[in-house]
FIZA-374873 format. One record per atom (N, C-alpha, C): residue number from 1; atom name; y, z, x. Coordinates in pm, whole numbers. Atoms other than C-alpha are relative to their C-alpha. Last residue first. Layout:
N
ATOM num atomo     yy     zz     xx
ATOM NUM    CA      Y      Z      X
...
This chain:
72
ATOM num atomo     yy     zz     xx
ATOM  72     N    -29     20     69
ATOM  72    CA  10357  13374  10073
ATOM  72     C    165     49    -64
ATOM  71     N    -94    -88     23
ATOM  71    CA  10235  13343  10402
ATOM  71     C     91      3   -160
ATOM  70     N     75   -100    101
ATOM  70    CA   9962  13098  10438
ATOM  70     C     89    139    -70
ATOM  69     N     23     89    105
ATOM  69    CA  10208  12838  10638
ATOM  69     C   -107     80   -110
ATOM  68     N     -9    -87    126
ATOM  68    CA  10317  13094  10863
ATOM  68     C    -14    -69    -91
ATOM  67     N   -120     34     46
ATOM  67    CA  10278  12847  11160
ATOM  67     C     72     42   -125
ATOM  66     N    -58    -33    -83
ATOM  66    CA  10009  13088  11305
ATOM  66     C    181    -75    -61
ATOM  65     N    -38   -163      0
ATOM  65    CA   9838  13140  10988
ATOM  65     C     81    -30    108
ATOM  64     N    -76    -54     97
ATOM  64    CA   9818  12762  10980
ATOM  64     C     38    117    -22
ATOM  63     N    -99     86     73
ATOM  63    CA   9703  12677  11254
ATOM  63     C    113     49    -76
ATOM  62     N   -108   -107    -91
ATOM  62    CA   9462  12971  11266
ATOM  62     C    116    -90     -9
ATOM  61     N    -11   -101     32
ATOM  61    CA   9303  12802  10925
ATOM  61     C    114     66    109
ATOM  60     N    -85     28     71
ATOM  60    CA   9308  12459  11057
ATOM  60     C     13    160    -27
ATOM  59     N    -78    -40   -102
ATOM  59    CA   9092  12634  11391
ATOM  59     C    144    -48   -132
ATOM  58     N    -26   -120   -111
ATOM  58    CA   8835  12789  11162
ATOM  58     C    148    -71     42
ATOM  57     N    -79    -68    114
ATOM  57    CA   8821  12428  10939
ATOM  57     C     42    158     60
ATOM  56     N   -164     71      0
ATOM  56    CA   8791  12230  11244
ATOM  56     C     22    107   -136
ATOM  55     N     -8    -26   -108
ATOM  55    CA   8485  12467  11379
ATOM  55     C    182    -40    -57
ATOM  54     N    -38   -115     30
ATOM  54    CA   8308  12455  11056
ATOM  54     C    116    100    109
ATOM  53     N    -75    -34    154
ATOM  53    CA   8318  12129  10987
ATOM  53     C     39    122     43
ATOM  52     N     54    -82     89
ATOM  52    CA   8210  12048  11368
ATOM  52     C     86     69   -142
ATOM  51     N      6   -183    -82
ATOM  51    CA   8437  11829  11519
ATOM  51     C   -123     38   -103
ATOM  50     N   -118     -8     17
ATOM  50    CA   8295  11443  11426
ATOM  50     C    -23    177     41
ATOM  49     N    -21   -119    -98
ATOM  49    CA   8064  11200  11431
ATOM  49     C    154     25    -36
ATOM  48     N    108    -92     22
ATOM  48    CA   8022  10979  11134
ATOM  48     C    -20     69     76
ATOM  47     N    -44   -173     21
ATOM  47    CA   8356  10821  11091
ATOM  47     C    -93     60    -34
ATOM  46     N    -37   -111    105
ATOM  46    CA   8261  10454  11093
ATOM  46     C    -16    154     15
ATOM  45     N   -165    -57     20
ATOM  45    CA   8360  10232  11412
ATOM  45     C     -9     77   -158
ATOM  44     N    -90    140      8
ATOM  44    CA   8005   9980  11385
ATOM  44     C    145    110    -68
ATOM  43     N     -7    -35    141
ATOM  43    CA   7821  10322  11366
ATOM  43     C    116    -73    -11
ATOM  42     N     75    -66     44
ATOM  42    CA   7695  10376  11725
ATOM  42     C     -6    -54   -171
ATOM  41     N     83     39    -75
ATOM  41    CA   7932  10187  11955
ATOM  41     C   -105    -12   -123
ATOM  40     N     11    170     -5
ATOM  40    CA   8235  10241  11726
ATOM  40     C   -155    -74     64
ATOM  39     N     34     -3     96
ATOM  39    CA   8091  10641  11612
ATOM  39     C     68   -194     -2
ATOM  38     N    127   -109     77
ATOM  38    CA   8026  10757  11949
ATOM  38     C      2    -88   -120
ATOM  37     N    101    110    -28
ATOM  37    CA   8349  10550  12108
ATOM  37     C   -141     31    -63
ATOM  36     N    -33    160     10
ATOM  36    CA   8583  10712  11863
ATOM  36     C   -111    -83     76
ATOM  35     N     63    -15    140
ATOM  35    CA   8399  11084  11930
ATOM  35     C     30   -172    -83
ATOM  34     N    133      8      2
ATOM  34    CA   8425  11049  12277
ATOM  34     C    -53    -31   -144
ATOM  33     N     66     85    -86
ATOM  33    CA   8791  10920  12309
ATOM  33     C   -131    -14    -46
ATOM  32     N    -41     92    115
ATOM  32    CA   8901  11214  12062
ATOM  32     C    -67   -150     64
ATOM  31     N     34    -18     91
ATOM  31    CA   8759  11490  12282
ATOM  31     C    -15   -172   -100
ATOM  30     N    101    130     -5
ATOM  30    CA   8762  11383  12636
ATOM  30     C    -25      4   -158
ATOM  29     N   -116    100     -8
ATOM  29    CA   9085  11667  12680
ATOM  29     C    -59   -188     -1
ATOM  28     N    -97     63     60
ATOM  28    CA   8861  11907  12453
ATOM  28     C    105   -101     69
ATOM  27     N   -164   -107    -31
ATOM  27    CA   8570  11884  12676
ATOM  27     C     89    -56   -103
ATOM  26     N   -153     18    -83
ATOM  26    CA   8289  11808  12479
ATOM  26     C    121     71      8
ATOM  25     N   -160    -75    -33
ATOM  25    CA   7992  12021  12335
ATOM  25     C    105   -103    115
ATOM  24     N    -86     64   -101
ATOM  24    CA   7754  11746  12155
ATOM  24     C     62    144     26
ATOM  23     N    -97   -134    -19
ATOM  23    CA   7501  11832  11846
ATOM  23     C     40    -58    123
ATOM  22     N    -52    -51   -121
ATOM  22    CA   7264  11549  11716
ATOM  22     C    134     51     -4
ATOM  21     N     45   -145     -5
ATOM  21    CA   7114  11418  11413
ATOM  21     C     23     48    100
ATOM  20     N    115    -16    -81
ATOM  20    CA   7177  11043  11454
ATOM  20     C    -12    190     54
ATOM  19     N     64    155    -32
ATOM  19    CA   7334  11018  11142
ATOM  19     C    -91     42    125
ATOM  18     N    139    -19     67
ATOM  18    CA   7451  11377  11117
ATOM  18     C    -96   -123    -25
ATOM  17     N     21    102     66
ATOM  17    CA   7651  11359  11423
ATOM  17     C   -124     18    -80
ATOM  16     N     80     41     36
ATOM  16    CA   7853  11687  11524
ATOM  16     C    -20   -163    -91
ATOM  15     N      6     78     79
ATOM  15    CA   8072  11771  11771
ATOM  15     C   -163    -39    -73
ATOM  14     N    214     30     46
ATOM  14    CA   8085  12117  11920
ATOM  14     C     44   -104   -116
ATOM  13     N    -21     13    172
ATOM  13    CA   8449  12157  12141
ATOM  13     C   -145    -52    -44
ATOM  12     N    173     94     86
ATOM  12    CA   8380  12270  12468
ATOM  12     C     46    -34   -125
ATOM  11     N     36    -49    103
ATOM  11    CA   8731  12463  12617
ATOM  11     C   -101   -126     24
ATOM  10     N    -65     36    104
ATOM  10    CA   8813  12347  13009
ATOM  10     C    -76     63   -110
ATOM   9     N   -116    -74     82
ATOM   9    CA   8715  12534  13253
ATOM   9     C     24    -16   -115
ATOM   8     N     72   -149     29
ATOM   8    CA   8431  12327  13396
ATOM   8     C     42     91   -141
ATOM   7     N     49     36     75
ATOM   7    CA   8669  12030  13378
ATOM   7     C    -86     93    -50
ATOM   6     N    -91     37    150
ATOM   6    CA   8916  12176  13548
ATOM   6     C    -79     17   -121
ATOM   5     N    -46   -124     38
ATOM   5    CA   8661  12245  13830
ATOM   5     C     91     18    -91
ATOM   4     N    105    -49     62
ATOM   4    CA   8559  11902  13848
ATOM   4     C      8    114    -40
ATOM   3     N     29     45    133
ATOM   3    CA   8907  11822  13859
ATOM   3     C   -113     44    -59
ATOM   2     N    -11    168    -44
ATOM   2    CA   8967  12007  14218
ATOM   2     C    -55    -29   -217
ATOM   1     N     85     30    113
ATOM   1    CA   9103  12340  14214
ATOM   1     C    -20   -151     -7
């Protein structure tokens, strides 16, 4: 398996920027990198790209069900 093929593989994560109105799927191991240079380059380093709301709140959710943290 050579990297490119890793990379293939790898999960997509869907970032969104509502500033410059655009949708992204990065690999999750380019995740955090992309989204820091995206919003320093782009948005003098302010926090306007980012996972998809609906994507980070989904995976907080399993998260948390998984670490029985919803469990009462």
């Amino acid at each position: 398996m050579t990297d490119d093929d890793a990379a293939d593989s790898e999960p997509r994560v869907p970032v969104v920027c509502s500033t410059c109105e655009t949708t992204s799927r990065i690999p999750l191991s380019e995740l955090a990198d992309a989204v820091d240079r995206h919003n320093t380059q782009l948005h003098d380093g302010e926090d306007v790209a980012q996972v998809d709301p609906e994507i980070a709140d989904q995976l907080a959710n399993l998260v948390a069900t998984d670490l029985g943290l919803l469990e009462e």
